[in-house]
N, C-alpha and C positions, 0 to 999 in steps of 0.2 A: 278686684281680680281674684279669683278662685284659685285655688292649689292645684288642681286640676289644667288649667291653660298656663299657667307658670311656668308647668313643667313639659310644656310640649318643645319649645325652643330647643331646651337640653338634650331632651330625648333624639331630635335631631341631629345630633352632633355625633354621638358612637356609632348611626347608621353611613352617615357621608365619610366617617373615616372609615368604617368596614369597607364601603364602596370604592372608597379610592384607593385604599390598598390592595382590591382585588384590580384595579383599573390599573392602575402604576406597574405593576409588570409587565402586561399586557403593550401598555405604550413606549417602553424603555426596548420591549422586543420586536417591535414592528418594522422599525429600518433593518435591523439584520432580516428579519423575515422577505420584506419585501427586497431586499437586494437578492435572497436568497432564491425566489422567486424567478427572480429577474436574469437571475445568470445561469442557474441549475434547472430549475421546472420548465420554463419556458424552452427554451434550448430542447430538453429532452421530448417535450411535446410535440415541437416542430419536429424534430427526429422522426418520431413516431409518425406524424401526418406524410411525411416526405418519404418514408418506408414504404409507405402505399399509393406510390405514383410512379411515374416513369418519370424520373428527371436527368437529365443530362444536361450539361452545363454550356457545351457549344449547340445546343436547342435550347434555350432557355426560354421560348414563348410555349415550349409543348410542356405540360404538364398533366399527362393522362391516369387516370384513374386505375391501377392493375391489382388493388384487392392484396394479397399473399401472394400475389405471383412471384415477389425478390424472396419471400420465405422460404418457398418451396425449390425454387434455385440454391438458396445458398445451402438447402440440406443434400442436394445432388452437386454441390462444388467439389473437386475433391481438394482446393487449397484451402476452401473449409477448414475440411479435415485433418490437414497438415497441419496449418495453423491454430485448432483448437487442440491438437495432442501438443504443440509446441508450448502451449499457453498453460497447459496444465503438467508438462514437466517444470514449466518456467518460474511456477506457481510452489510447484511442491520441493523443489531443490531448496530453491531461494530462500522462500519464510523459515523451516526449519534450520538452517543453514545459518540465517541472522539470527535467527531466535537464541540459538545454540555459544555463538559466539560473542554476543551482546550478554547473553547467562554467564560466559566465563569473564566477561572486562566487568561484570559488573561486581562479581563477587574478588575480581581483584582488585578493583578500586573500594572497594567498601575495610579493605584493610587499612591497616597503619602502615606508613611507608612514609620515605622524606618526599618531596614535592608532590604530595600525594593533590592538592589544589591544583598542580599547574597540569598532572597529567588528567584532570578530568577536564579541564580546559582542551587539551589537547585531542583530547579522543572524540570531537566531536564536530572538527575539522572533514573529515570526509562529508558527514551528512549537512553538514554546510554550505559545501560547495556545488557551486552549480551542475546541472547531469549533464551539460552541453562540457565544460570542463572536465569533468570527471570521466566523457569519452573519451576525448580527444586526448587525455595523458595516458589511459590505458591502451587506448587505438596505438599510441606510439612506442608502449610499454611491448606490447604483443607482436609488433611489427618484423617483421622476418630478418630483415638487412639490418639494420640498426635496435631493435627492441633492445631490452635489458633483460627481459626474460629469455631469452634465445639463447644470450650472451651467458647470462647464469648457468644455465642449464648446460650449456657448449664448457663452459669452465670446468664444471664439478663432474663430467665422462656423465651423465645422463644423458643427454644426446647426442649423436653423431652428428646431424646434419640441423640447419635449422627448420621450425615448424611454420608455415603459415600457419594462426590460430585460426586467424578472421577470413582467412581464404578457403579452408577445408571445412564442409560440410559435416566431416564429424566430431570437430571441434569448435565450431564457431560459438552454436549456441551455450556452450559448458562456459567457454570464453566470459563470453558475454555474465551469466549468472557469477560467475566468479568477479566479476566488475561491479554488478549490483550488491553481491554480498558485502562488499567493501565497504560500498558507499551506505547500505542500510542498517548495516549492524550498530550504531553510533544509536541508533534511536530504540531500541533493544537495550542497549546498555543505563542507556538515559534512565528511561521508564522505567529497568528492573534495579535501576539503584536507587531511587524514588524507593521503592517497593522496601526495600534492606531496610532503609533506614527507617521505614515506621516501624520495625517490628523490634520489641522492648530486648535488651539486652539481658537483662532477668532472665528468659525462657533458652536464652541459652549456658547461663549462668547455674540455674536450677537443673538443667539436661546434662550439664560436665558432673554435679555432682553425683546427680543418679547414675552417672557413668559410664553416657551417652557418647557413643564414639563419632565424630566430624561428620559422617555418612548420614547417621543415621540421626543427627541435629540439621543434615539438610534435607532432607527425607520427609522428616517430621515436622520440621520448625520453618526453614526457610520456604520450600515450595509452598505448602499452605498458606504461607505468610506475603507470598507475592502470586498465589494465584488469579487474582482479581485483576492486577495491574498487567502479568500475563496474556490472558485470556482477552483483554481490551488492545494489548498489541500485537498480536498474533491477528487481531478481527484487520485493526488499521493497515498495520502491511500489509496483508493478503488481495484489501481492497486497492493497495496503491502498486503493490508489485503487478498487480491484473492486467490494472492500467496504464503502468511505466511503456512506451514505447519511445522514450526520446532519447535514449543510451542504444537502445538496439538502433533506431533509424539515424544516430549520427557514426554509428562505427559500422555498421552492415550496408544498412539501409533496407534490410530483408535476406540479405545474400549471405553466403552463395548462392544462387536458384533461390528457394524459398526455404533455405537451409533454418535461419530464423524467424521466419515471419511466426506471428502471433497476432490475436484476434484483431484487438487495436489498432494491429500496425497494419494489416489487411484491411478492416473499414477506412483506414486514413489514407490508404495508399489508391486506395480504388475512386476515391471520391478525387485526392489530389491530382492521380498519375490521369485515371481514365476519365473524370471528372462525373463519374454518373454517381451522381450523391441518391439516388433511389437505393440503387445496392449497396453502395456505403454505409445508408442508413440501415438497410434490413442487417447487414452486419455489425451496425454497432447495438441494434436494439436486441437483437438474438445474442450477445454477448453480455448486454446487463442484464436480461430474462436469466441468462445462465448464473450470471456471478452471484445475481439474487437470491438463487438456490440455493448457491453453496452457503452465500450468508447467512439464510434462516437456518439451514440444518445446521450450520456451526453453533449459532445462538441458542438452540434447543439444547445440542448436546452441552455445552458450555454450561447452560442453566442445568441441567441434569446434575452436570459433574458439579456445577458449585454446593449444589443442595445437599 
């Protein structure tokens, strides 16, 4: 045997484990893929074919071909319209709002304090609980005859009389964002305490000595130091606050009038109530065309500001 064919056997062996460690990922990722596949892509595809038909659900053997014709409807809607400014104050209260609030639990639990373990257990209790729950206690909180908020407010001479929240059109939806804020700030706090604690104790240690005033160690030190973790939950809520419509639809249900409808809750209502899942669909797919924009250009800017 020659030294030459000796060593081919060998030679084999660094190539099938190259091979299989670029394969072994690959296969370890497939079931999330294809679930992922299965519950998201698909779904959204049929959306999109069903956008461009006439369907209606008590016709369910007509299935006609109408091109953009639900496109061009829903940009002449005007509950559209209602419901895309609704979605985009609903959008822009909110996130800043969590974001803001989740900023202050987070730099006060990153302190020393006694049960400082139990209240970060505690603080996370809202975004825990279910949004079917977390209505229906605010639904009762807000409630005019028996709320607690009514009640409060009647105690301490702020109001005279009681407030329908949920019944007045120019309180409903504040209502409501003021419910979501509750429940989403816990996942802000989470994430921006994560963020705290990677950042070395040193850089604030070396910044007291230089004689760096509390402002100006969070300015410098802390924001920088959690702008990454930041900027990933600012992306996450924005996409999940877009698409929340199950705290509006179990304390409104849209109402008063269309005092809160929002996009979601318009495509769902139209498919559920009138059952024409054609136009339901052109509004749900005109809604993530939308929300996609806002994603990428957030991404862009995001990337800017990190650089």
């Amino acid at each position: 045997m020659t030294p030459t064919s000796a060593a081919r056997p060998t030679d084999d062996i660094p190539r099938k484990a190259r091979l299989w460690r670029q394969v072994m990922p690959l296969a370890l990722l497939s079931p999330a893929v294809l679930v992922t596949l299965a519950i998201v892509f698909f779904p959204m595809i049929q959306t999109a074919w069903m956008s461009l038909h006439e369907y209606v659900l008590f016709r369910p053997k007509k299935f006609d071909w109408v091109g953009l014709k639900h496109y061009l409807a829903v940009f002449q809607d005007e509950v559209f319209w209602i419901s895309l400014r609704h979605t985009v104050i609903w959008i822009a209260i909110t996130v800043p709002a969590q974001a803001l609030l989740g900023l202050a639990t987070a730099l006060l639990l990153n302190q020393q304090f006694p049960w400082r373990p139990l209240a970060r257990a505690l603080i996370i209790i809202p975004w825990a609980l279910p949004s079917v729950v977390i209505a229906l206690m605010w639904a009762w909180i807000y409630d005019s005859n028996y709320g607690i908020l009514n009640d409060l407010l009647l105690r301490i001479g702020i109001l005279e009389t009681s407030v329908p929240w949920l019944a007045n059109p120019d309180t409903a939806l504040y209502a409501i964002i003021l419910t979501l804020t509750w429940q989403g700030f816990p996942f802000f706090a989470v994430m921006i305490l994560a963020g705290l604690q990677s950042i070395p104790r040193s850089y604030y240690e070396a910044a007291s000595l230089d004689g760096a005033s509390p402002l100006r160690q969070f300015w410098h030190i802390t924001l920088p130091g959690i702008s990454g973790v930041l900027f990933t939950a600012i992306l996450l809520r924005t996409i999940w606050v877009a698409n929340s419509m199950d705290v509006i639809f179990v304390m409104t249900g849209g109402g008063p009038g269309y005092a809160t409808y929002t996009l979601p809750l318009y495509a769902f209502l139209e498919a559920r109530t009138n059952l024409d899942f054609g136009y339901g669909s052109a509004l749900a797919m005109t809604f993530t065309l939308l929300l996609l924009g806002v994603v990428v250009l957030y991404l862009r800017r995001a990337g800017k500001a990190v650089q």
